[in-house]
N, C-alpha and C positions, 0 to 999 in steps of 0.2 A: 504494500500500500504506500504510492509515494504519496508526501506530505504536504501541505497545503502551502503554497504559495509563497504567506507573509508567513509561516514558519520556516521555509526552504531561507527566505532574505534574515531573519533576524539569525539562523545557522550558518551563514554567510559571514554576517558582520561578526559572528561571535570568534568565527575561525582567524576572518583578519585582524580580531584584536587578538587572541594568542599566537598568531605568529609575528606579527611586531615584538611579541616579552620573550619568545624565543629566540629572535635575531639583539634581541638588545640584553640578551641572560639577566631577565629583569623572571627572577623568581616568586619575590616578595608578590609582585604586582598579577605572576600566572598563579600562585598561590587559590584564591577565591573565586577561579574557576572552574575548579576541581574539587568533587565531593569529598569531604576527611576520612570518607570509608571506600575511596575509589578504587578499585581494583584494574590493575594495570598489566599489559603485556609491552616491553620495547624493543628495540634495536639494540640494547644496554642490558635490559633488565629482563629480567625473566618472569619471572610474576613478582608485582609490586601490590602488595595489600596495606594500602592508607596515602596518605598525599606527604607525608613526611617520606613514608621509602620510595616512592614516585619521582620525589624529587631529588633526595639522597643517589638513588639507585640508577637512574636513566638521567634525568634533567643535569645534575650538578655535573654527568660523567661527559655530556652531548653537547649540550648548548656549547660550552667554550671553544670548542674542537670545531664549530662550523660557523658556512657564513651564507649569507642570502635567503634563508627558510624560507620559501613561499608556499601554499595550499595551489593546486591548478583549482583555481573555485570553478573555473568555465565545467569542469570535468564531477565538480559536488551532485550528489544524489543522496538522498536524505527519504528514507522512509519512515512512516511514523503517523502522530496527531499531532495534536495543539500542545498536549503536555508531556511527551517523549518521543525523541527523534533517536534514530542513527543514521550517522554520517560517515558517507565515504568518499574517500577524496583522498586524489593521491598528490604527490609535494616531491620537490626539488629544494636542493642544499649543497654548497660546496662541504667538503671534509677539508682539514687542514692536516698538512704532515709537520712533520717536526721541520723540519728544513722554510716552512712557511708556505710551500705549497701547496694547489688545490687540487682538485678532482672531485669529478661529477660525482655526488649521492642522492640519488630517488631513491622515490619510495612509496610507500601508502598509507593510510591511516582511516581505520575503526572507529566510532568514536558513539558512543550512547550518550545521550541528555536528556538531564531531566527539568523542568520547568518548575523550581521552588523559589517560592516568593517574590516572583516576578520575575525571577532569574533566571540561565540556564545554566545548568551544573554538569560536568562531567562526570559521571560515576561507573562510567569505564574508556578506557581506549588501549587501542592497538594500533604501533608503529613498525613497522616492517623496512628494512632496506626493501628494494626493487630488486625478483627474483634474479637477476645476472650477477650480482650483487653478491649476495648472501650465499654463504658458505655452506657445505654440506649437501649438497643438489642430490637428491634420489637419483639411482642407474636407471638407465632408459629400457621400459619393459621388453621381454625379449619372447614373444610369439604371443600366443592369447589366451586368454582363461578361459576355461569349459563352462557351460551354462551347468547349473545344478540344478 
């Protein structure tokens, strides 16, 4: 069920204001966009349960290490109502090496909210590098499974 209109635009804006506090490792400020019982999966972390190991665990390890964080919002799908959405949408980011160095990191991101007290709150998300990316790749099946 995709979601209504004026909650697709206010999932929109919400995304552009956490990634400006992403691009600017403004923690304090992404802080109260995030449920205190959020439960999280990242590129960093592996499962985060609360917005202190959220942040500890993925944000403190990421943000500093990269630069440009954008959302493709043209490419956002949000399915949902009026009082909880998920958002999918997938993002671009340089990585920095030690030497100062960039390179391309996409990727994707999950993201469930909830609408309390006028707010939207994040009380989960998932950030993925972009499958070429990320390490570990399954072997490539080799004939075909028998129906049962």
């Amino acid at each position: 069920m995709r979601a209504p209109a004026r909650v697709t635009a206010a999932i929109r804006q919400w995304l552009r204001t956490f990634e400006g506090h992403v691009r600017a490792a403004d923690f304090e400020a992404a802080r109260p966009m995030f449920a205190i019982d959020v439960v999280a999966f990242g590129t960093r972390a592996e499962v985060a349960s609360g917005r202190r190991r959220l942040e500890r665990d993925q944000w403190r390890r990421v943000w500093p290490a990269i630069r440009g964080f954008r959302f493709r919002l043209g490419e956002l799908r949000c399915l949902g109502g009026p009082d909880a959405v998920c958002a999918i949408v997938p993002w671009t980011s340089r990585g920095v090496r030690t030497d100062g160095t960039t390179f391309s990191r996409p990727g994707r991101a999950t993201l469930f909210l909830v609408r309390t007290a006028g707010r939207w709150v994040a009380v989960h998300s998932h950030f993925s590098l972009a499958p070429a990316l990320s390490t570990g790749r399954a072997a490539p099946r080799r004939g075909r499974r028998k129906a049962h």
